[in-house]
Phi, psi and omega in degrees: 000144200264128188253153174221117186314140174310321177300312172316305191302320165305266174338287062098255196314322182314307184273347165280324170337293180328297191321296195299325181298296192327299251248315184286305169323305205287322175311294194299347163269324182317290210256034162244339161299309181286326171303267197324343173280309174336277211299309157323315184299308124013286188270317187296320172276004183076020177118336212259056179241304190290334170282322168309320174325281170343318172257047167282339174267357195293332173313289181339296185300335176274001179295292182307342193267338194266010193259299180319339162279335177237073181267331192271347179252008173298322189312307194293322165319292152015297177276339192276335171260351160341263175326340144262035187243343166283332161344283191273353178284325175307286176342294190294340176281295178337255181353307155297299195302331149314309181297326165299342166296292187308306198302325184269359169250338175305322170272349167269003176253350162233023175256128167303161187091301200250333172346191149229330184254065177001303208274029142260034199242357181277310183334287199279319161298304196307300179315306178304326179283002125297289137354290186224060159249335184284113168293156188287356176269354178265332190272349172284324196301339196291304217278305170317301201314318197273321195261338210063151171339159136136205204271299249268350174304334184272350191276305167306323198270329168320305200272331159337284167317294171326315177277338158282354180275322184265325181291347174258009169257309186303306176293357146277297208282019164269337183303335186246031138286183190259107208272043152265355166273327179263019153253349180277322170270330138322270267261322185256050166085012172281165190264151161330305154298333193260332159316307188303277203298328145312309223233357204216301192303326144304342189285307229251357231253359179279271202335293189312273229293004178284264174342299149322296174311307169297353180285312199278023171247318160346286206268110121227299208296294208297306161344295199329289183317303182310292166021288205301316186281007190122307242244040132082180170078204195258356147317309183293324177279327169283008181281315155323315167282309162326293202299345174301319203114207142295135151101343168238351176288004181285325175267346177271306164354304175245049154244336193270339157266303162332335130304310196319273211315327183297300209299320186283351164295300185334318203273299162321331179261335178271335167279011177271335211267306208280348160275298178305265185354305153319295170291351185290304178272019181240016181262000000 
């Protein structure tokens, strides 16, 4: 049998207390946070959000009593809403792939090592943190006022969110390259861009394209969402088939599978990539 010094044992237990003290606050702020939001909800309805619970599925439920009757015209809804459904998957490919651009030099610009100015990487964190604390349906509302309706206020308000969401994600997987390839190109005179990209971006570029791809199932979602304000795509149409009512819900019914389906390909297909990848890269 193995002795464990008294001191130790004695450390040991001092910290699952702590653990246990840590563990109980934190349940205990989670569920006065969770009363107080009730009550706040509660009250922000007048009373009527705990009498209201109770009917959260009736919406559903009348979708379904109106889909059923016009179950034989869905197939044709399917087609018809198709071109806004390239729409917004178009909206969500933009956006990333800009915000991944933006995202990947704002992080090479705020990474120790790679930097090119040091005392500006405070600068450049402060920016990305900005980037994606303003959400993206208040810079499309901006974006309408000024531009008007359609995809690209929402395709700029995306990639906005984007390029600070993937630039604080890129500059952690910039923090573990291996800085002996930009000091072998420092060495025979290279610029700053031909260090990065020679010498940084190979290393980083499976992690980036993960990321990315989970950003880009993000925007698929968020595109949807924006619709509703105005900003196009297939959002806008099912905000439309709502607001009709009875007598349109058979179409918002295959506008809600055609996302559902797009969004579960996506998912599916970036994660067999991001397992290949994984595994590509652990041989």
């Amino acid at each position: 049998m193995t002795y464990i010094p008294m001191d130790t044992r004695s450390h040991y237990a001092a910290l699952v207390r702590r653990k246990r003290l840590y563990g109980g606050l934190t349940l205990g702020i989670f569920a006065l946070l969770m009363i107080s939001g009730f009550g706040l909800a509660n009250e922000r309805n007048a009373g009527g959000f705990w009498t209201g619970l109770p009917q959260i599925f009736d919406f559903p439920a009348a979708v379904w009593a109106d889909t059923a009757k016009h179950l034989a015209e869905i197939p044709a809804h399917l087609v018809h809403y198709f071109p806004a459904l390239l729409e917004t998957i178009n909206i969500a490919a933009v956006s990333t792939l800009v915000g991944a651009l933006f995202g990947t030099v704002l992080s090479l610009l705020s990474t120790r090592g790679l930097a090119p100015w040091p005392a500006m990487i405070p600068v450049f964190r402060r920016i990305m943190d900005i980037l994606r604390a303003v959400p993206e349906i208040v810079i499309a509302l901006m974006l309408i006022f000024v531009l008007g309706g359609g995809p690209v206020p929402a395709m700029i308000a995306i990639a906005f969110h984007t390029s600070g969401a993937l630039g604080k994600l890129f500059s952690e997987v910039n923090e573990n390259a291996d800085l002996k390839p930009v000091e072998g190109l420092a060495s025979v005179g290279a610029k700053w861009g031909q260090r990065m990209w020679l010498g940084v971006i190979p290393q980083v570029a499976p992690n980036y394209f993960s990321y990315g791809l989970l950003r880009f199932e993000i925007n698929i979602r968020a595109s949807a969402i924006l619709g509703f304000v105005g900003a196009g795509g297939i959002g806008y149409e099912l905000k439309n088939t709502m607001s009709w009512g009875q007598g349109k819900f058979d179409e918002a019914a295959a506008i809600f599978l055609l996302l559902f389906l797009t969004i579960v390909a996506f998912d599916q297909l970036s994660s067999y990539i991001r397992n290949r990848l994984i595994s590509e890269g652990g041989h």
